[in-house]
N, C-alpha and C positions, 0 to 999 in steps of 0.2 A: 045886092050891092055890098053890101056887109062881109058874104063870105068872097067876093071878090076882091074887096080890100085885105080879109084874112090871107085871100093866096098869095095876094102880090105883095104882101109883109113876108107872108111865108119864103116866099123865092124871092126875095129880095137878101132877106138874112141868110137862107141856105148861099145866097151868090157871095154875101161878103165871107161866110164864113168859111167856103171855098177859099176866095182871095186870099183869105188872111194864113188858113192853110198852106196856099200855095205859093204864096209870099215867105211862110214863115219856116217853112221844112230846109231852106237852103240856109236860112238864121241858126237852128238848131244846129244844123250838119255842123257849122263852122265852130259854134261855142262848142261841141262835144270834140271838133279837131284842136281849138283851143285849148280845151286842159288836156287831150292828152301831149300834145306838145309845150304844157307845161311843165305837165311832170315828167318826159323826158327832158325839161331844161333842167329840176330839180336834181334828178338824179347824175346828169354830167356833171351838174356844180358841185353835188358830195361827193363823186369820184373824181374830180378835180382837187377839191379845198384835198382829200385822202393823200394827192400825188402829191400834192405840196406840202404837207404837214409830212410826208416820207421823205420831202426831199431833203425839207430843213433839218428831221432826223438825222439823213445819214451827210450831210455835210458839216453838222454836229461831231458825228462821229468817226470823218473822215478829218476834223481839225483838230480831236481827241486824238486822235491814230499818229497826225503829223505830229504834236507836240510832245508823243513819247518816242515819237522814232526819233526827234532829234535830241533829246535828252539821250536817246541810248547812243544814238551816232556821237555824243559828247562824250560820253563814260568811255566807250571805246577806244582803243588808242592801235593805231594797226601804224604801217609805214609810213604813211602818207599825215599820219597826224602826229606821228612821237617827237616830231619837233616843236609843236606846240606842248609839250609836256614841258620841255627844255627852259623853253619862254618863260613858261607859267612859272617855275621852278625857281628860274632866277629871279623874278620879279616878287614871288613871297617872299624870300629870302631879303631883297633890298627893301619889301613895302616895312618887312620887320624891325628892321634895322641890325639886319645880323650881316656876315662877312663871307661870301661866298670863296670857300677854299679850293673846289673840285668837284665837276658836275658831269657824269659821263652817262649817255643814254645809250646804251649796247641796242648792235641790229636785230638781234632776238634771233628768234627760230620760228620757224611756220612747220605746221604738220595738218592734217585732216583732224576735222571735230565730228564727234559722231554724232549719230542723232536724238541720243537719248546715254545717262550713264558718266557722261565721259566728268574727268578733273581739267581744269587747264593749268593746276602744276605737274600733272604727268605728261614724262618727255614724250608719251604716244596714246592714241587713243585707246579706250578698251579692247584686247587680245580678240573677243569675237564680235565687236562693236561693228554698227554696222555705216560708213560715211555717209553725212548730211553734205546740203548745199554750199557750207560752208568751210573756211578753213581760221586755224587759230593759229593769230600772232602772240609772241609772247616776248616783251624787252625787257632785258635788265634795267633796275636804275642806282645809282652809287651815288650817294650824295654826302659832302662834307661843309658845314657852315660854323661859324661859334658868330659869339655875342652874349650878351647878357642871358640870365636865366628866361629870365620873362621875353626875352624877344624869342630861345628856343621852343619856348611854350608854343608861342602864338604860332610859329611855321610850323610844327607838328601841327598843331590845332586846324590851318591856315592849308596843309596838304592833306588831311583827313577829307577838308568839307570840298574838294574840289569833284569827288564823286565818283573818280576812274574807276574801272574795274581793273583791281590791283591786289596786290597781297605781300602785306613785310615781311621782308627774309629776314633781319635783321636792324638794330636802332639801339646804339648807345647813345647814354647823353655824359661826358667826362666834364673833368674838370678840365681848364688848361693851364693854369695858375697865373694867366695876365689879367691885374685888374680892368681895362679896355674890355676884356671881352672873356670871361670866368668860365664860360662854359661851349659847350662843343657839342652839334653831335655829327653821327657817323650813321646814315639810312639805307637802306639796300633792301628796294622794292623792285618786284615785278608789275608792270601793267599790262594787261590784256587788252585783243580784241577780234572781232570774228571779221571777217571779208567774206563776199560770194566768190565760190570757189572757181578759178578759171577753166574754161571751157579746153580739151585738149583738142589741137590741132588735129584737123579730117584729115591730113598728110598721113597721121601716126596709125589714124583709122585702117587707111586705104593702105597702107603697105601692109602691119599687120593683117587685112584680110589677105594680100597676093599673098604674102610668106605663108600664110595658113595652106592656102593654095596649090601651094607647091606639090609633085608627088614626093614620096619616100622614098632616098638614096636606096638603092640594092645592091646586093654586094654577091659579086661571083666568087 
C-alpha cells in the first residue's frame, strides 16, 4: 500500500513536472525573444540619439557656414551691391556731421580670379594662373567731405569699421581755412568683390566645334 502511494506521488509529480515543463518552454522562448528585442530596441535608440546629436552638429555648422557667408557676401561689393556703398557713404558722412562735397562710385573693371596667387590690385590675374569659379570686380571710389576735425576723424574711423574688401589709393586730410568747417579730406578707395563666373553660352560652344569641323581650304 505504501509503495503504491510512493508510485502514484511519484507520477503524479513526474505529471506536473511535465506540465509545468510544458507550460513553461513557450515562457522561456518568449523572455529570451524579449531581451533580444530589447537590445535590438537599445541599439536603434543609440543609433538614433548618434543621428540626431550629427544632425544638430551639422545644422550647427550649416548656421556657422550661413553667418560667414553673409558677413563675406557684406565685405563684398560687386555691381549689384556698390550702390549700397554710396548710401552708406553718404550717410557716415551726414551721421558725422560733416558736408558731403563730391561722391563718385566708378563701374570698375571685372576680369578672371585665379585660383590660388592672384592680387586684386592687379589689372590681370597671374601670367600662368590658372581661372577659378569666380570673377573679380573692382570700383573706384573718390570721395570729398570737410567739417570739423573731429567729425573727419569719426568718418575715416566710421568707413574703416564698415569691413568691405577695399584698399586706399589715396587720403588727404587739408585744411580749408573756413571756420564752419576747418578741415577737409579727399579719399580714393577701391573696393572689391568676387561673383560666380558666368556660364558661356552652348551657342558659342556649338559653333566653335562646326568651325573646328570645318576641312582646310586647299589651294591649287
Amino acid at each position: 500500500m505504501k509503495l503504491d502511494s510512493r508510485i502514484t506521488r511519484l507520477i503524479v509529480a513526474t505529471a506536473s513536472l511535465g506540465a509545468i515543463i510544458a507550460l513553461g518552454i513557450p515562457w522561456v522562448d518568449e523572455y529570451f525573444e524579449l531581451r533580444r528585442e530589447v537590445a535590438e530596441f537599445d541599439e536603434l535608440h543609440g543609433e538614433l540619439k548618434q543621428i540626431r546629436d550629427r544632425s544638430e552638429r551639422l545644422i550647427q555648422i550649416e548656421e556657422n557656414l550661413n553667418e560667414k557667408l553673409n558677413s563675406l557676401n557684406t565685405r563684398s561689393i560687386n555691381p549689384e551691391t556698390k550702390d549700397l556703398v554710396r548710401e552708406q557713404l553718404v550717410e557716415i558722412v551726414r551721421r558725422h556731421g560733416g558736408r558731403l562735397r563730391s561722391l563718385e562710385v566708378h563701374t570698375g573693371i571685372v576680369r578672371p580670379w585665379a585660383t590660388s596667387g592672384d592680387n586684386p590690385l592687379a589689372d590681370a590675374m597671374p601670367e600662368f594662373g590658372e581661372e577659378s569659379e569666380y570673377v573679380l570686380h573692382s570700383h573706384d571710389v573718390e570721395l570729398r567731405a570737410d567739417g570739423t576735425l573731429g567729425s573727419i576723424e569719426d568718418i575715416i574711423a566710421s568707413i574703416a569699421q564698415e569691413g568691405w574688401f577695399a584698399s586706399t589709393r589715396s587720403m588727404n586730410v587739408l585744411p580749408t581755412g573756413k571756420p564752419e568747417a576747418p578741415a577737409a579730406i579727399e579719399l580714393r578707395l577701391t573696393v572689391f568683390g568676387l561673383t560666380v563666373a558666368p556660364e558661356e553660352p552652348e551657342e558659342e560652344f556649338a559653333a566653335a566645334g562646326q568651325r573646328s569641323r570645318r576641312p582646310a581650304p586647299t589651294f591649287r
